[in-house]
ZANUDO-181733 format. One line per field, with one value per residue (C-alpha): residue in three letters; x, y, z; residue number from 1. Coordinates in nm, 3 decimals. Each point is the difference from the previous one (the first is absolute). Layout:
rest <- (Ala;...)
east <- (X;...)
north <- (Y;...)
up <- (Z;...)
nr <- (NUM;...)
END
This chain:
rest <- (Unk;Unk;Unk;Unk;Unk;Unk;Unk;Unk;Unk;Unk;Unk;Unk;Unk;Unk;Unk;Unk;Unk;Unk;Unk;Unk;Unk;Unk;Unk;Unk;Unk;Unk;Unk;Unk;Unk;Unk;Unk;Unk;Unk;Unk;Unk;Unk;Unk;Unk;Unk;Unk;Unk;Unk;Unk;Unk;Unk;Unk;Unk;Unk;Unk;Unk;Unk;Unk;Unk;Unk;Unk;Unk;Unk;Unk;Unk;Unk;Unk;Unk;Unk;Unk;Unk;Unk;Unk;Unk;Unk;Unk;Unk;Unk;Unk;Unk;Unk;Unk;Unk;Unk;Unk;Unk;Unk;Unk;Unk;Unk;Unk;Unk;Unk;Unk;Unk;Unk;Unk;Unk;Unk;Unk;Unk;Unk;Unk;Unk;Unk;Unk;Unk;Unk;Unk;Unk;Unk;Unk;Unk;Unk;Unk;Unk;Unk;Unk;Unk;Unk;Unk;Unk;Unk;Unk;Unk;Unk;Unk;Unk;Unk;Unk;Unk;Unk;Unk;Unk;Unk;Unk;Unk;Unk;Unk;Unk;Unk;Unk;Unk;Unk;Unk;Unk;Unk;Unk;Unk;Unk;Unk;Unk;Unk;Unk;Unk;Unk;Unk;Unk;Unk;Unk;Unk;Unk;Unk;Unk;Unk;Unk;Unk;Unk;Unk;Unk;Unk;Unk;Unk;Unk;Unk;Unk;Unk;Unk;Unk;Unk;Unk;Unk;Unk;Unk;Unk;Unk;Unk;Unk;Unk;Unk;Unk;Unk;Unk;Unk;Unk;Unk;Unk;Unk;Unk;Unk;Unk;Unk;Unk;Unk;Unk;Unk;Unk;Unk;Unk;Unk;Unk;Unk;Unk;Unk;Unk;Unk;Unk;Unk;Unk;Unk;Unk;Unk;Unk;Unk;Unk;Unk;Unk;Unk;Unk;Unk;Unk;Unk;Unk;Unk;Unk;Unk;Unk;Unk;Unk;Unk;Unk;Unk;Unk;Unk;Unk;Unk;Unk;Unk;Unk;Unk;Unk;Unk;Unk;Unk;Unk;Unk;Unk;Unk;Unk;Unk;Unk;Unk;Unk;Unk;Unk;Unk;Unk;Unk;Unk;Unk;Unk;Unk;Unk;Unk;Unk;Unk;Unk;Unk;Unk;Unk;Unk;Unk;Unk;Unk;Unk;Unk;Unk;Unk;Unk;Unk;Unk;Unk;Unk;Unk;Unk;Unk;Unk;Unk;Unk;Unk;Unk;Unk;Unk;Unk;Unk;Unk;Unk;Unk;Unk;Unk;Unk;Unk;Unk;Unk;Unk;Unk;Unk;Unk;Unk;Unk;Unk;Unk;Unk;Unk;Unk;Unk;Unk;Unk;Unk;Unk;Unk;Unk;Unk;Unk;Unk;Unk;Unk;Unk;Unk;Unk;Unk;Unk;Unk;Unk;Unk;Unk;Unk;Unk;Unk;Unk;Unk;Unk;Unk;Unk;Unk;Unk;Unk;Unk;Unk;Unk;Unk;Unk;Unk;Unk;Unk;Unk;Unk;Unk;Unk;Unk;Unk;Unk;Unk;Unk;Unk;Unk;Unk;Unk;Unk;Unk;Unk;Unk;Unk;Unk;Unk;Unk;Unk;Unk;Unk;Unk;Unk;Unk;Unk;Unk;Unk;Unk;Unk;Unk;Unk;Unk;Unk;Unk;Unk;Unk;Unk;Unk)
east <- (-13.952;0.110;0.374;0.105;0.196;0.000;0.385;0.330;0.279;0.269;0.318;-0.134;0.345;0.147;0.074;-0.219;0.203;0.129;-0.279;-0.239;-0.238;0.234;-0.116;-0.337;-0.177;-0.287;-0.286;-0.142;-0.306;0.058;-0.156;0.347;0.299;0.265;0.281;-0.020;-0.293;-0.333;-0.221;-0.347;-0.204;-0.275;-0.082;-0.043;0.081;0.366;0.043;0.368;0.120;0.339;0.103;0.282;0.093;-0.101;-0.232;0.111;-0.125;0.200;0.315;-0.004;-0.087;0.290;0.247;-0.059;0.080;-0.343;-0.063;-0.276;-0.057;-0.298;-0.359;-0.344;-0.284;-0.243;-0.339;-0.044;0.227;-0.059;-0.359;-0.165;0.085;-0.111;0.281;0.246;0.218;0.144;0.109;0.014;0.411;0.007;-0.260;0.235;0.319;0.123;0.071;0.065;-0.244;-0.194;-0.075;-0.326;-0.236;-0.301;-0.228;-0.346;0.167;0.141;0.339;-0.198;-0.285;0.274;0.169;-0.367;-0.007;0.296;0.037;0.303;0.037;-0.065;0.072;-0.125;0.237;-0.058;-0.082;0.323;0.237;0.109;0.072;-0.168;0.226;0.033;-0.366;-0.203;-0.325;-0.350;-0.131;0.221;-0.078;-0.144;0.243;0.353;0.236;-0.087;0.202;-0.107;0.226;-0.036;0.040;-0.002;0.340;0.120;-0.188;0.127;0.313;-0.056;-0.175;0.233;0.225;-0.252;-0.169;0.100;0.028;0.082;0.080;-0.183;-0.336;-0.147;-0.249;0.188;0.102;0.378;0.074;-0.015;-0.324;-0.040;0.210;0.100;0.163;-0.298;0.037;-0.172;-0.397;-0.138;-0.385;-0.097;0.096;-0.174;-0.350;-0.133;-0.331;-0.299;-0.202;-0.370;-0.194;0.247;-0.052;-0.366;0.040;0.208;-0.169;-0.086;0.352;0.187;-0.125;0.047;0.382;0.088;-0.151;0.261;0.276;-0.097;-0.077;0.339;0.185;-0.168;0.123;0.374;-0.082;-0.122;-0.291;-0.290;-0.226;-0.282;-0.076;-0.229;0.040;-0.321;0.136;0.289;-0.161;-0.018;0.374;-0.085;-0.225;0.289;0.235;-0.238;-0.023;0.320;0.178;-0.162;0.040;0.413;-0.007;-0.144;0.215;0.294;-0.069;-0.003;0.353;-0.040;-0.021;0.122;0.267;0.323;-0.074;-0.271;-0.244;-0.058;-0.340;0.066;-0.179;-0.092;-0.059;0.130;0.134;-0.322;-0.107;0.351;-0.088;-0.359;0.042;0.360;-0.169;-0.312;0.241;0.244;-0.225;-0.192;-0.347;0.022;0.255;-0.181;-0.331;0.206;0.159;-0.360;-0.146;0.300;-0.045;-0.395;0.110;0.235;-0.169;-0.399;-0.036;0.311;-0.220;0.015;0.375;0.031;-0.259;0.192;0.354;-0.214;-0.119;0.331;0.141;-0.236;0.050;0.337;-0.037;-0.238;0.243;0.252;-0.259;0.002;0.357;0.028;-0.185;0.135;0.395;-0.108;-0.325;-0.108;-0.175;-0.112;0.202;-0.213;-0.361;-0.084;0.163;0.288;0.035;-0.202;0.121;-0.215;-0.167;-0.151;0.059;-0.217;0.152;0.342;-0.143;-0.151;0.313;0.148;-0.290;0.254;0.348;-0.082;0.012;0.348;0.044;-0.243;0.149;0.384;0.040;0.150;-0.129;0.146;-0.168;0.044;-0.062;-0.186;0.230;0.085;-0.315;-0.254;-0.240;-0.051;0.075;0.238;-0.024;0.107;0.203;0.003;0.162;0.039;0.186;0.360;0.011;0.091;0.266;-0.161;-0.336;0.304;0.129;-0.364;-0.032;0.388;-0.174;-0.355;0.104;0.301;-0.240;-0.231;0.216;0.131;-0.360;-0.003)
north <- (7.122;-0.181;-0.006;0.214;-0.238;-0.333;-0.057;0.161;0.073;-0.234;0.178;0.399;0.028;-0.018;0.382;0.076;0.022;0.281;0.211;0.282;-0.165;-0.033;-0.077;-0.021;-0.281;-0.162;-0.218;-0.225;-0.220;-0.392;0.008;0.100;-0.258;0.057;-0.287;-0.172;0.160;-0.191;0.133;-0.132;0.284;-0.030;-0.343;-0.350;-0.045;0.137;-0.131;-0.101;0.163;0.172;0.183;-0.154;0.364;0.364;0.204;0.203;0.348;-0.191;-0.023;0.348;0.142;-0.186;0.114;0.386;-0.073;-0.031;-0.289;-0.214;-0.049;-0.208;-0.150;0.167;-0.179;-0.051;-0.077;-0.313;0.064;0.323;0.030;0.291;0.128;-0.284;-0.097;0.217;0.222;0.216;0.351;-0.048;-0.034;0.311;0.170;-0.113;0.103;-0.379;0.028;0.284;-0.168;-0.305;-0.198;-0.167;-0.176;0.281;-0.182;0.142;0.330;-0.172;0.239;0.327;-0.172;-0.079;0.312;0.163;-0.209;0.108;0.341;-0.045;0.044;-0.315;-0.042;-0.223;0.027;-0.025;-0.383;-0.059;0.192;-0.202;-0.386;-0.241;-0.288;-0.178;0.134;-0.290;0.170;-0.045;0.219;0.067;0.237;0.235;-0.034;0.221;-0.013;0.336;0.224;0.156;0.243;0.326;0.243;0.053;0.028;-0.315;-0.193;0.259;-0.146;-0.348;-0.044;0.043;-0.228;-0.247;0.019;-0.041;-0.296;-0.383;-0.262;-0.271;0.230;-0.065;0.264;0.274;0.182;-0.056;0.373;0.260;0.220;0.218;0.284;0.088;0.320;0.246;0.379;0.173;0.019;0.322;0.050;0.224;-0.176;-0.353;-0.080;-0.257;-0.167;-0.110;-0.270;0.130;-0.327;-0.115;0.280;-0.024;-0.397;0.195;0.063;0.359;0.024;-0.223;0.246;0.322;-0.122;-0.043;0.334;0.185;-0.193;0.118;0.388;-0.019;-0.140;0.311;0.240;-0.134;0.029;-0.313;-0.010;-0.242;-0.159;-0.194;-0.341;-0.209;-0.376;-0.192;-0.348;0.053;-0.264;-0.237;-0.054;-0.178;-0.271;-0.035;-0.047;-0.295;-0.166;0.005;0.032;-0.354;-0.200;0.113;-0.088;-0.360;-0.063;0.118;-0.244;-0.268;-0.077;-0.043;-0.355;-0.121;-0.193;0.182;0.246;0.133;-0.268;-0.335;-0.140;-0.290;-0.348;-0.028;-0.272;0.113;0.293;0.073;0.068;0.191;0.243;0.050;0.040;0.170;0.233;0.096;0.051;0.199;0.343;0.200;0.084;0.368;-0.130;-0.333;0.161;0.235;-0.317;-0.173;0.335;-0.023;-0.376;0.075;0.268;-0.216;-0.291;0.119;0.354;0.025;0.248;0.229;0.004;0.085;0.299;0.150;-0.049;0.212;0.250;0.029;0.144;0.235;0.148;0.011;0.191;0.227;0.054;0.111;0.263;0.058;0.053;0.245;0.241;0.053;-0.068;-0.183;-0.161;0.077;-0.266;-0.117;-0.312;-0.147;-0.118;-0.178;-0.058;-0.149;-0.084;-0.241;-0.332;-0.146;-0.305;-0.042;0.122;0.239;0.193;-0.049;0.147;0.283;0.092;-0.035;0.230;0.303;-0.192;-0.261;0.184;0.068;-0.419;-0.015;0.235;-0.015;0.348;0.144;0.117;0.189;0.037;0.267;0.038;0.234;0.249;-0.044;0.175;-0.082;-0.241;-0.010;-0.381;0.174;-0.065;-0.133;0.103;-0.203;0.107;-0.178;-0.319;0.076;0.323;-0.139;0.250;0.350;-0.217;-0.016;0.347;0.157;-0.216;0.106;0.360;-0.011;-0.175;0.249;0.310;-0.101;-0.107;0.380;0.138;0.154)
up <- (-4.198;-0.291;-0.093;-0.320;-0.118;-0.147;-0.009;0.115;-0.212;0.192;-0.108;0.023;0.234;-0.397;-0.121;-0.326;-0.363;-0.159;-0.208;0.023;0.237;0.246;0.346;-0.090;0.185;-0.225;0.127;-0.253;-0.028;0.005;-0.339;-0.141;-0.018;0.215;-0.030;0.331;0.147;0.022;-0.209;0.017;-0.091;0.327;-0.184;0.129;-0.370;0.038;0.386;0.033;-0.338;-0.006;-0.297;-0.196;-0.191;0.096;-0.164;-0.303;0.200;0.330;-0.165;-0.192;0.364;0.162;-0.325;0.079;0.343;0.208;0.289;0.013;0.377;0.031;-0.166;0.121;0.031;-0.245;-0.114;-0.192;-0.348;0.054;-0.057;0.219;0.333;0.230;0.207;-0.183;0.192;-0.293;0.083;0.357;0.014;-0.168;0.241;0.305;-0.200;0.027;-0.402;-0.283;-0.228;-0.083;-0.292;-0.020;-0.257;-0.166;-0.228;0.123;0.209;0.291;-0.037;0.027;0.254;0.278;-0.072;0.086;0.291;0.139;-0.115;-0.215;-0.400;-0.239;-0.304;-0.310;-0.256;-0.422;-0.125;-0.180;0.201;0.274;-0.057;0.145;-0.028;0.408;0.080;0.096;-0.188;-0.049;-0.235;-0.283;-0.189;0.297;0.263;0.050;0.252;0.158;0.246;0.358;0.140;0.271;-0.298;-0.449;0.059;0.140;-0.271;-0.257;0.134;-0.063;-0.279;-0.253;0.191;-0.024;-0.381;-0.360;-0.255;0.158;-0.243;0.242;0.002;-0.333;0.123;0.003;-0.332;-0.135;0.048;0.247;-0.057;0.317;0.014;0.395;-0.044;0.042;0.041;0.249;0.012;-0.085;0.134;-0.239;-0.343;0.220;-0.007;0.248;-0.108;0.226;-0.071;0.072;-0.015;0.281;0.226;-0.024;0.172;0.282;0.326;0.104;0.226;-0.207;-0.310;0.276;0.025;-0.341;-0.121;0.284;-0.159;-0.326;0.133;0.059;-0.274;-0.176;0.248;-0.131;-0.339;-0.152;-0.243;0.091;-0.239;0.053;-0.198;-0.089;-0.004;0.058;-0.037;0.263;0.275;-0.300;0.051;0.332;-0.197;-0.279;0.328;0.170;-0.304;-0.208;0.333;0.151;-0.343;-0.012;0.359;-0.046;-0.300;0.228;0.302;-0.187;0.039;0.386;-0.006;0.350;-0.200;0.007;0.316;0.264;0.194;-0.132;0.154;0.204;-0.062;-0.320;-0.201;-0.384;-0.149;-0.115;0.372;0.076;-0.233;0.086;0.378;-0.015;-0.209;0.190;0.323;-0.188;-0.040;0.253;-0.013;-0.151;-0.329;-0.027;-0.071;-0.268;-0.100;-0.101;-0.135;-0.233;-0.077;-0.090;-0.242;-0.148;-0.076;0.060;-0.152;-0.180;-0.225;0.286;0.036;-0.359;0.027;0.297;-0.185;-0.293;0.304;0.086;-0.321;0.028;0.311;-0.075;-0.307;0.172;0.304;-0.242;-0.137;0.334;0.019;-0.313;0.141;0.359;0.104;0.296;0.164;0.361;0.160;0.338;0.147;0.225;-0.016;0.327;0.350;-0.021;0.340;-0.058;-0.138;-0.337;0.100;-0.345;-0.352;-0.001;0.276;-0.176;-0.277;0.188;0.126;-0.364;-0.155;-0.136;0.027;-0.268;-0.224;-0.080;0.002;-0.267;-0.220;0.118;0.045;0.278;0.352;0.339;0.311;0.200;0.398;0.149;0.222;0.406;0.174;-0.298;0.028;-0.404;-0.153;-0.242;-0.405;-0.308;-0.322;-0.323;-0.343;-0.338;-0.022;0.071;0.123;0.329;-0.009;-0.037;0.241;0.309;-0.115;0.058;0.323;0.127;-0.069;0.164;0.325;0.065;-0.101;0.247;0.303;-0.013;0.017;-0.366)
nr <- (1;2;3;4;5;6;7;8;9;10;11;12;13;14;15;16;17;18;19;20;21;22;23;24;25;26;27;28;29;30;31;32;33;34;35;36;37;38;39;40;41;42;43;44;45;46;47;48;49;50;51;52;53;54;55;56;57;58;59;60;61;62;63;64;65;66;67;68;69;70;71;72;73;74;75;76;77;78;79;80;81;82;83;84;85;86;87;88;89;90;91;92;93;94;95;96;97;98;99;100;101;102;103;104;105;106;107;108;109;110;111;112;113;114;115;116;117;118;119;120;121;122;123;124;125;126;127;128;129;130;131;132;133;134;135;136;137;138;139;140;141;142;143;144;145;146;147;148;149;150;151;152;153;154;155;156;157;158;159;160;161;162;163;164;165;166;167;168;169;170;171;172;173;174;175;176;177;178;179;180;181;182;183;184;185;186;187;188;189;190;191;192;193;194;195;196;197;198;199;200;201;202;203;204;205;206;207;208;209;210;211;212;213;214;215;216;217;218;219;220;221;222;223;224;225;226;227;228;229;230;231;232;233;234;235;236;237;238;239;240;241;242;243;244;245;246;247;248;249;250;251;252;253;254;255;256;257;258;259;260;261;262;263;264;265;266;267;268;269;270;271;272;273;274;275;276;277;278;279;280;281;282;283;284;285;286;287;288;289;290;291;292;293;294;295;296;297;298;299;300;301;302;303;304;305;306;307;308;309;310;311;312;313;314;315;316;317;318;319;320;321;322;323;324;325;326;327;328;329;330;331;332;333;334;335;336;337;338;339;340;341;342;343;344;345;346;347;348;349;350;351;352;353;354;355;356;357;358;359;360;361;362;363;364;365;366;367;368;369;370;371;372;373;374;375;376;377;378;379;380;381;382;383;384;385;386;387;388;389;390;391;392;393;394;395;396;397;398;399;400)
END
C-alpha cells in the first residue's frame, strides 16, 4: 500500500497559533509552497525543489491558527487521480482537511473516491500565488474535508484580495455571512441532457436523491443544456495549450534533473526535457503544442465556445438557485492510463473549471452504496453553495 504522504511536517511537536482554526491539522498537496518543504508537485520537473516562501492560502491558514502537518502524494502537477492520494488522510482521520490542486475535478473526484466532501471553489476567490500551476485560468486551489462545515470554516480564512495575485480582483466580492437555507423559497435545477448519459443505476440513484430533496421541500426543475459535454472539448483543448505554454519554464537549468552527457545546451534542453514529464502530461503537453502552433484556429474557436457556454450556464443559473449534478462518470478506482480515460473520469466535473463557478461534492451516506453528487451555483456564491451543503448532509445523516 502506498504511503499517504509525500512529506512530514518536521516540527508538528510546535503548538498551532492563536485563531479560529485552532488545532486544526491541514494536509496539503506538494503543489502548494510551503517554506522549507520540498515541493515538487509529483514532477521530475520539480525533483529537489524546496519552497523559498509559503503559499498565500499556507500562511492565511497558519495566521488563524491551523497546522500544516504533512504533504500527500500527488499525481503529476496535479493532473488526474493517477498516483494521487488526496482525501485519504481525511478518510483515516490523520488530518481535519486538505488542500489540493482542482483544475479538471480532481477536488470533488478524490472526495468521491473516498467518500468525503470536495470542494471547487469560485475562479477569483482564493489566490493562487505559491501554487506551482498548470492551467491558469481553470485551476483553484480546492478544499476536501469530512463535512460543509469544516470547509465553511476555512474558507473565509483562506480567500479575498492578494496584492501578489494579479488574478484576483482588488476587493472582496463574496459575502460569507449567509442566513440559513430555507427549502421552500430554493430551487435546485437538473440538468436533463446529463442524466440521459447516466447509466440505468447511476440514473436509479440520483432520482432517490432527488425524491428526497422534494420530500424536504425543495423545488426541482429540469433543464436543458445540449452543449454541456462540449465543456470537456473546450477543457482538452484550451486546457493542453495553457499547459504547454506553462511548462515551458521547466528548463533543467535552475532545478529538477539535468540529463547527463550531453554535448551543448542545445542537447541539455532537449533530453532534460523529454525526461522531465511522464507519459500521461507529456502527451497533454504535445496536444497543447499542436494547438498552439498547428491549429491555432481551433484554440481560438474553443476560447469563442467557451463564452458561450458560459453565458448559457449563467441562463442556467437565473433560473434555478442551484444545479444538481452527478460527480462521477467512470471508475475511479481505476487509474487513467491515457487522456481519454482522464477525461472520462472528468466528464461532469469540468465543468465548473471551464466556467469558474463553484462546485461541492457530496458523499453518499455510511450503509449506501450510491457514488454521492454534486452542487454548483453562480460564480461566488460559494457561501450560500457550503450553506446548502452544511444543510443537505446534516438533513440526511438524521434520516429526514
Amino acid at each position: 500500500m502506498e504511503p499517504i504522504f509525500f512529506y512530514r511536517n518536521p516540527h508538528m511537536s510546535s503548538p498551532s497559533g492563536q485563531g479560529p482554526l485552532r488545532g486544526l491539522k491541514i494536509a496539503v498537496q506538494p503543489t502548494l509552497s510551503v517554506a522549507g518543504w520540498p515541493t515538487e508537485a509529483g514532477s521530475q520537473a520539480l525533483i529537489g525543489y524546496q519552497a523559498l516562501e509559503d503559499a498565500t492560502v499556507v500562511e492565511r491558514l497558519q495566521s488563524n491558527g491551523a497546522a500544516p502537518i504533512g504533504a500527500t502524494r500527488v499525481s503529476e502537477f496535479g493532473f488526474g487521480l493517477r498516483g494521487n492520494q488526496a482525501g485519504k488522510a481525511i478518510q483515516q482521520q490523520q488530518a481535519d482537511a486538505e488542500l489540493v490542486i482542482d483544475m479538471g475535478g480532481e477536488a470533488r473526484l478524490a472526495a468521491a473516491r473516498v467518500g468525503i466532501c470536495g470542494f471547487k471553489p469560485s475562479y477569483g476567490l482564493i489566490p493562487r500565488l505559491g501554487l506551482v500551476g498548470l492551467i491558469p485560468s481553470m485551476e483553484a486551489c480546492g478544499i476536501l474535508a469530512a463535512d460543509p462545515k469544516t470547509i465553511r470554516a476555512i474558507l473565509p480564512a483562506i480567500a479575498g484580495p492578494d496584492e501578489r495575485d494579479f488574478s484576483l480582483p482588488a476587493k472582496q466580492l463574496s459575502d460569507f455571512s449567509v442566513a440559513g437555507i430555507d427549502p421552500g423559497k430554493t430551487t435546485l435545477g437538473v440538468i436533463v441532457d446529463v442524466l440521459n448519459e447516466l447509466s440505468s443505476p447511476e440514473r436509479q440513484y440520483l432520482e432517490k436523491e432527488l425524491a428526497g430533496l422534494k420530500k424536504m421541500g425543495f423545488s426541482i426543475r429540469e433543464l436543458s443544456f445540449p452543449e454541456f459535454s462540449r465543456h470537456l472539448l473546450v477543457h482538452r483543448i484550451v486546457g493542453s495549450v495553457e499547459a504547454s505554454s506553462c511548462t515551458g519554464r521547466y528548463d533543467s537549468v535552475r532545478y529538477g534533473n539535468r540529463a547527463p552527457g550531453v554535448k551543448n545546451w542545445n542537447e541539455m534542453y532537449l533530453q532534460s526535457r523529454g525526461a522531465a514529464f511522464g507519459t500521461l502530461l507529456k502527451s497533454y503537453l504535445f496536444q497543447g503544442a499542436f494547438f498552439q502552433f498547428e491549429r491555432y484556429q481551433a484554440y481560438e474557436a474553443a476560447c469563442r465556445l467557451r463564452g458561450r457556454l458560459l453565458a448559457e450556464m449563467d441562463n442556467l443559473t437565473a433560473q434555478a438557485d442551484f444545479l444538481l449534478l452527478p460527480t462521477r462518470a467512470s471508475d475511479l478506482a481505476q487509474s487513467p492510463d491515457t487522456l481519454a480515460d482522464l477525461y472520462a473520469q472528468a466528464a461532469h466535473t469540468a465543468f465548473a473549471n471551464v466556467s469558474g463557478q463553484p462546485a461541492l461534492h457530496l458523499p453518499a451516506l455510511p450503509g449506501d452504496t450510491g457514488p454521492g453528487f454534486q452542487l454548483s451555483g453562480p460564480r461566488l456564491a460559494d457561501a450560500r453553495l457550503l450553506a446548502l451543503g452544511d444543510y443537505l448532509l446534516t438533513k440526511r445523516q438524521r434520516g429526514e
